[in-house]
Biopython code that builds the backbone (N, CA, C, O; Angstrom):
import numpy as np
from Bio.PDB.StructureBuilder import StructureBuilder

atoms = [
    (1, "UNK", "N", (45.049, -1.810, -8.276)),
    (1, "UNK", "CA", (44.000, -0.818, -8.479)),
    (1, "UNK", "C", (42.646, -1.432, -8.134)),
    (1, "UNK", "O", (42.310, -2.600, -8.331)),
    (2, "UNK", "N", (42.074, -0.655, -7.701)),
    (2, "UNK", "CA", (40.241, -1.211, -7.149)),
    (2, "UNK", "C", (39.733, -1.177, -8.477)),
    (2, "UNK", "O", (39.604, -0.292, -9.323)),
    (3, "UNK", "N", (39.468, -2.448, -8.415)),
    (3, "UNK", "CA", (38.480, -2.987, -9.779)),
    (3, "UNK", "C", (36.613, -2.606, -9.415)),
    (3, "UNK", "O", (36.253, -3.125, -8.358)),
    (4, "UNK", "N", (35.740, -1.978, -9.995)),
    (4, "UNK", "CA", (34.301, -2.099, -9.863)),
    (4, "UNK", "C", (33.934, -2.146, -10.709)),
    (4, "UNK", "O", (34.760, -1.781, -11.546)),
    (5, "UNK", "N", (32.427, -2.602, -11.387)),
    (5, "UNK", "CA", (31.892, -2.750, -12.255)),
    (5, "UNK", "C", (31.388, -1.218, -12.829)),
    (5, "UNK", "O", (31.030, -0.865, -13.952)),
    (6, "UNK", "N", (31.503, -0.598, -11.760)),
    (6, "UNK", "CA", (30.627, 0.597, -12.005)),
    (6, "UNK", "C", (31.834, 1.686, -12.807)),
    (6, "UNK", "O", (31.510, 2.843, -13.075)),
    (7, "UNK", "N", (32.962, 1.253, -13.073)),
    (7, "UNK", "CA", (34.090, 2.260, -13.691)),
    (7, "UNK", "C", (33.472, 1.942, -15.283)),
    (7, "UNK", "O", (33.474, 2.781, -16.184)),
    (8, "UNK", "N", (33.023, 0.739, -15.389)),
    (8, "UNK", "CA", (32.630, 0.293, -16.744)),
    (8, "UNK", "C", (31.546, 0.931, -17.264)),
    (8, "UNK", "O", (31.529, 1.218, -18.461)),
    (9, "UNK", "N", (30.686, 1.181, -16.578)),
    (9, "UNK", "CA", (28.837, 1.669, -16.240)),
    (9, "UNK", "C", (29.178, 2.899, -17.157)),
    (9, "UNK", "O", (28.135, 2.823, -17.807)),
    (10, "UNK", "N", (29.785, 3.905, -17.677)),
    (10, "UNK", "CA", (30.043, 4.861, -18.810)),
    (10, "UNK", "C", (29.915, 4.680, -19.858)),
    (10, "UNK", "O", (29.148, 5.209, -20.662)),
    (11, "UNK", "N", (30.999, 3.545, -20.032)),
    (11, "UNK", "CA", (31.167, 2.932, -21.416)),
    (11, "UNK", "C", (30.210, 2.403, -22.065)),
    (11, "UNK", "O", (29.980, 2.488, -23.271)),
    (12, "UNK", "N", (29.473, 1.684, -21.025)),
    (12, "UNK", "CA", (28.215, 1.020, -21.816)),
    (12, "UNK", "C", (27.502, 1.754, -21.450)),
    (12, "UNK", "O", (28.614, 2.280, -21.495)),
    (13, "UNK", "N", (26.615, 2.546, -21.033)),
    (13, "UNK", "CA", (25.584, 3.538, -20.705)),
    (13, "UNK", "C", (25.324, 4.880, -21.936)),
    (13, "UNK", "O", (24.286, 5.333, -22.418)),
    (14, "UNK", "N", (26.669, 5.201, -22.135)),
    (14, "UNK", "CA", (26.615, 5.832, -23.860)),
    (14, "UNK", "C", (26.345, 5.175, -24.884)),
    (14, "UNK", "O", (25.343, 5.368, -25.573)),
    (15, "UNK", "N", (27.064, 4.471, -25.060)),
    (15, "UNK", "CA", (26.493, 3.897, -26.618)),
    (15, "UNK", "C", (25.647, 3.080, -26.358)),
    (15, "UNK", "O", (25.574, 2.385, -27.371)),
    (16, "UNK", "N", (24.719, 2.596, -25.390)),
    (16, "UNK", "CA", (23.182, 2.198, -25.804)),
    (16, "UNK", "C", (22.712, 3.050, -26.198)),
    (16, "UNK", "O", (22.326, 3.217, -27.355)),
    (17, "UNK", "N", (22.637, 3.928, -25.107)),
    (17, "UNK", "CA", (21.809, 5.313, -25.169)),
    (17, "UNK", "C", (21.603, 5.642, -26.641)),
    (17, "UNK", "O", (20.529, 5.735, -27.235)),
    (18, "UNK", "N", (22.874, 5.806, -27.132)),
    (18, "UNK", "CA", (22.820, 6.780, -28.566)),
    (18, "UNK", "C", (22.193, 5.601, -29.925)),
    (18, "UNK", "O", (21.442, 5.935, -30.843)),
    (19, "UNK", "N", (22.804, 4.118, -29.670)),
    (19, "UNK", "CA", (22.156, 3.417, -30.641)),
    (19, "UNK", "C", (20.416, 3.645, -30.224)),
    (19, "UNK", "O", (19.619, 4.079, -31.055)),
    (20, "UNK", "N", (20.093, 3.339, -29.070)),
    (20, "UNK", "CA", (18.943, 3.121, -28.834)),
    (20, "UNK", "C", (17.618, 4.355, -29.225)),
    (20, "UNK", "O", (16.414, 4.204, -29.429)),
    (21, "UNK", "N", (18.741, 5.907, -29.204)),
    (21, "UNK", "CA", (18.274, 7.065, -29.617)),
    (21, "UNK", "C", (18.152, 6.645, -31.210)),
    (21, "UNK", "O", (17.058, 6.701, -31.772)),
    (22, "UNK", "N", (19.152, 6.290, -31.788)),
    (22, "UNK", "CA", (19.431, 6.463, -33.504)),
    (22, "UNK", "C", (18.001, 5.220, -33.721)),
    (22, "UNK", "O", (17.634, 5.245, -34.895)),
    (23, "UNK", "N", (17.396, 4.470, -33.085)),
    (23, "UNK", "CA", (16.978, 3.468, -33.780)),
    (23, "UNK", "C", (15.716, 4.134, -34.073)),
    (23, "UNK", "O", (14.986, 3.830, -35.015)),
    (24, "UNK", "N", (15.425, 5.329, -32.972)),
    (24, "UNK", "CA", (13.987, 5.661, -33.213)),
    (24, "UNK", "C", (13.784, 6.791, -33.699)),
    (24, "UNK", "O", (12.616, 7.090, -33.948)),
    (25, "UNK", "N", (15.063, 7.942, -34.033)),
    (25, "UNK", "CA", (15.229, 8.989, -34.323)),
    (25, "UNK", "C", (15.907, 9.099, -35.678)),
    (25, "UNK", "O", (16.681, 8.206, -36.020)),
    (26, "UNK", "N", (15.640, 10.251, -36.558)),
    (26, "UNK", "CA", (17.140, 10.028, -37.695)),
    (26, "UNK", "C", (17.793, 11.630, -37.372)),
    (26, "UNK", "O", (18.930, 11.877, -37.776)),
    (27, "UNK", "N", (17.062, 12.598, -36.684)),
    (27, "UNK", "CA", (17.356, 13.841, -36.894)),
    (27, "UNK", "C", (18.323, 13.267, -35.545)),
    (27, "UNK", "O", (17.986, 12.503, -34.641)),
    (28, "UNK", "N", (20.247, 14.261, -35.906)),
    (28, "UNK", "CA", (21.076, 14.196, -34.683)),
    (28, "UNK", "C", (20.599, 14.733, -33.753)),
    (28, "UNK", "O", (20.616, 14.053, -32.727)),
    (29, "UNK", "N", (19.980, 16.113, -33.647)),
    (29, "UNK", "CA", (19.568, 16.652, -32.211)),
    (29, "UNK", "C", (18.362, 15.957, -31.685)),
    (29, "UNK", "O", (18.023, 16.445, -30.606)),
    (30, "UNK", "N", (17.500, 14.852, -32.138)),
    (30, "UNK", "CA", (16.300, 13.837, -31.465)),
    (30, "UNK", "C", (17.203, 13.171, -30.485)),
    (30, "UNK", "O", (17.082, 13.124, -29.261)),
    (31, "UNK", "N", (18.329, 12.557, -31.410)),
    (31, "UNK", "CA", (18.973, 11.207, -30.942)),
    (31, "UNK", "C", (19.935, 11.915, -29.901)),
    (31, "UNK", "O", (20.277, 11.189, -28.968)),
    (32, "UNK", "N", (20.322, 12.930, -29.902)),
    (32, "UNK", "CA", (21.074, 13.324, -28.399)),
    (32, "UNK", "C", (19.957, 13.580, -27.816)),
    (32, "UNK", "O", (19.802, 12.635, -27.043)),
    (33, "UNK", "N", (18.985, 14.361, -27.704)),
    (33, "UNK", "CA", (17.844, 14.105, -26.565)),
    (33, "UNK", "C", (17.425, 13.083, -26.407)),
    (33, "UNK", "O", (17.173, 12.911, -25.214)),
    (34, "UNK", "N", (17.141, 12.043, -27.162)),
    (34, "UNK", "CA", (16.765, 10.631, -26.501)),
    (34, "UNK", "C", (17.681, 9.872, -26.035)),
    (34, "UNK", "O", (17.474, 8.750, -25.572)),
    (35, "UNK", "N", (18.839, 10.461, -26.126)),
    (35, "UNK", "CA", (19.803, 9.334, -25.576)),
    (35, "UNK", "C", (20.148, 10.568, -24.287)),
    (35, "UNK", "O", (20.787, 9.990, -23.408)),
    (36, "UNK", "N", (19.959, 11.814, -23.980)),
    (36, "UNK", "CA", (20.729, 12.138, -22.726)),
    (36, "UNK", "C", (18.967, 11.585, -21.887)),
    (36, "UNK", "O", (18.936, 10.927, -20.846)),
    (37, "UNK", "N", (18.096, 11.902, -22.406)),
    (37, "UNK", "CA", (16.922, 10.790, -21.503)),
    (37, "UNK", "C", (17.226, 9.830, -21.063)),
    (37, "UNK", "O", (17.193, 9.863, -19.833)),
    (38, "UNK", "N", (17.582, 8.757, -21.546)),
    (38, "UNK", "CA", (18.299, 7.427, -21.625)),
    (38, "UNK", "C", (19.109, 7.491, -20.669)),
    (38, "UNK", "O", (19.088, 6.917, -19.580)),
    (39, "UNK", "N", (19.939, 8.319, -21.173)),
    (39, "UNK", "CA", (21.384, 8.058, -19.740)),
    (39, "UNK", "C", (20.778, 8.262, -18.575)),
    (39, "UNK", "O", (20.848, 7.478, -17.628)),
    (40, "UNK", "N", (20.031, 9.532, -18.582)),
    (40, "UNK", "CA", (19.768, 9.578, -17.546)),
    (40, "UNK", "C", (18.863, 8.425, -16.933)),
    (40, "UNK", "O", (19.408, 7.854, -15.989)),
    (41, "UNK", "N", (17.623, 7.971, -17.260)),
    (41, "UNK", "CA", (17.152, 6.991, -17.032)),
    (41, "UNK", "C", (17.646, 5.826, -16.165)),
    (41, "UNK", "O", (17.257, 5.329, -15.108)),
    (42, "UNK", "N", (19.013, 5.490, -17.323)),
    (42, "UNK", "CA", (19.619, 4.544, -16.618)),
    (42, "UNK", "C", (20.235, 4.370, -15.523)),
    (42, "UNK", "O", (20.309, 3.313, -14.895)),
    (43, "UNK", "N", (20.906, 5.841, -15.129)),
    (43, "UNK", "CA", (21.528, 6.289, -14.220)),
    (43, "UNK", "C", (20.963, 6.105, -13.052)),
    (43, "UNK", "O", (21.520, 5.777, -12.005)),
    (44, "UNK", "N", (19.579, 6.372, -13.285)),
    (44, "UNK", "CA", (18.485, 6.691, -11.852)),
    (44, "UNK", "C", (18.443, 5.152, -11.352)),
    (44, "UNK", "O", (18.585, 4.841, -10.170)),
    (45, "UNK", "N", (18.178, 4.003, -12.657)),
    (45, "UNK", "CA", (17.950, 2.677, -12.418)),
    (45, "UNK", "C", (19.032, 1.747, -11.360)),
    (45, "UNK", "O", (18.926, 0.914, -10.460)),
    (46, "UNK", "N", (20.017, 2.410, -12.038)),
    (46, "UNK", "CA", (21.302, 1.693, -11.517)),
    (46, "UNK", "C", (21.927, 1.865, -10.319)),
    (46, "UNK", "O", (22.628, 1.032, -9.745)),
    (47, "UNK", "N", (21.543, 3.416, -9.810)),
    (47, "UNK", "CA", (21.687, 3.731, -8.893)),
    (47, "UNK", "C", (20.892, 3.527, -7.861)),
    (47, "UNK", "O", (21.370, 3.728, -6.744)),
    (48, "UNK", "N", (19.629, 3.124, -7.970)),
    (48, "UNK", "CA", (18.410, 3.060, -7.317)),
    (48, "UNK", "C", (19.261, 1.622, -6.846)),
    (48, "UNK", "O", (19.837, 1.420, -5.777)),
    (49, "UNK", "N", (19.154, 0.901, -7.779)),
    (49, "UNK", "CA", (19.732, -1.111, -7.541)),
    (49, "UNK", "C", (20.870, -1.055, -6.871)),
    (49, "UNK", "O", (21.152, -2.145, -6.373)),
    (50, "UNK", "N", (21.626, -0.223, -6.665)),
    (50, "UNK", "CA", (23.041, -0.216, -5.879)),
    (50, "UNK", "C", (22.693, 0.272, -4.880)),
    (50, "UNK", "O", (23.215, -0.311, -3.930)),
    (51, "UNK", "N", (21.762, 1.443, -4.448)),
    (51, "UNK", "CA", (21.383, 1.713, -3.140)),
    (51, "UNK", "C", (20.777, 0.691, -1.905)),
    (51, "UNK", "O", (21.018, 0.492, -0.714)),
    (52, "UNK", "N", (19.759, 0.128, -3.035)),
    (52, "UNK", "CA", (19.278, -1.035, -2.684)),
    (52, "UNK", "C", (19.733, -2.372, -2.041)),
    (52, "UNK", "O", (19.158, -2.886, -1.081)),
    (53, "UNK", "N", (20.949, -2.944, -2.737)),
    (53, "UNK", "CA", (22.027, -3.772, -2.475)),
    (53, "UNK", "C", (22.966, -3.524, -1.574)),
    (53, "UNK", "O", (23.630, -4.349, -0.946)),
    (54, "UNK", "N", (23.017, -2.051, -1.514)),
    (54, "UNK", "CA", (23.761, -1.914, -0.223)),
    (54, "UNK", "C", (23.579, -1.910, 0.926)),
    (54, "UNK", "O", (24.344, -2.261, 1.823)),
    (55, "UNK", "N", (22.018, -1.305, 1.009)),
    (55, "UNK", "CA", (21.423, -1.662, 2.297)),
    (55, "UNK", "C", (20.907, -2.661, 2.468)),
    (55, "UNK", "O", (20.355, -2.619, 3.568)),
    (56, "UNK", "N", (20.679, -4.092, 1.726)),
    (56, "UNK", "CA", (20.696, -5.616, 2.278)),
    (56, "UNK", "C", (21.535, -5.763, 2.637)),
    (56, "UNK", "O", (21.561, -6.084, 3.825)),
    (57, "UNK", "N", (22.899, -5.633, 1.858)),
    (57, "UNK", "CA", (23.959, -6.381, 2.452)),
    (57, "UNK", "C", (24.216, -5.518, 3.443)),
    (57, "UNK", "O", (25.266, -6.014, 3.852)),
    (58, "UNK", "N", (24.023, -4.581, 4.132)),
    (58, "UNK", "CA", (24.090, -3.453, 5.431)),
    (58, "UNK", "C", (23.058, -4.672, 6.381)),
    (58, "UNK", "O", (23.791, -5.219, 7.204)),
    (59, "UNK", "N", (21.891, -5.099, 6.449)),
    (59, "UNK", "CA", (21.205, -5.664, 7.019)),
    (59, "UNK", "C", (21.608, -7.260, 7.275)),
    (59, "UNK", "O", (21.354, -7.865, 8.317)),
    (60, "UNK", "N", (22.182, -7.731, 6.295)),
    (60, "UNK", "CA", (22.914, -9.324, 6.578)),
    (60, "UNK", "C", (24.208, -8.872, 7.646)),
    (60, "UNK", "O", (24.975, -9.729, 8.084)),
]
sb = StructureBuilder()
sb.init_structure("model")
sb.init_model(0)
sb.init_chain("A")
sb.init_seg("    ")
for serial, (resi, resn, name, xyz) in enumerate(atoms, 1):
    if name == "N":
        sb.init_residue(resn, " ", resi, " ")
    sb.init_atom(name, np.array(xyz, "f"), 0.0, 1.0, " ", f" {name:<3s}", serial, name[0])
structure = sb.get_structure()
């Protein structure tokens, strides 16, 4: 089976999100909006850095 890091990128991308929501929130509906912010956030980050990496290594 094709192993990537990015099958993992779920698993950990939720539960930061939601601890990272709970640390600053106590009401549940804050902490799902700060954590679907979050995901998303991260999403944009990670994806941005993989786009990125692909077109160096496209250029080497």
């Amino acid at each position: 089976m094709w192993q990537s890091i990015f099958w993992h990128a779920p698993a950990l991308i939720i539960p930061i999100s939601l601890v990272y929501g709970a640390t600053r929130f106590e009401s549940p509906v804050e902490i799902t909006k700060e954590a679907l912010h979050w995901i998303r956030r991260l999403v944009v980050f990670l994806a941005s850095v993989a786009i990125v990496v692909h077109f160096l290594t496209w250029l080497v």
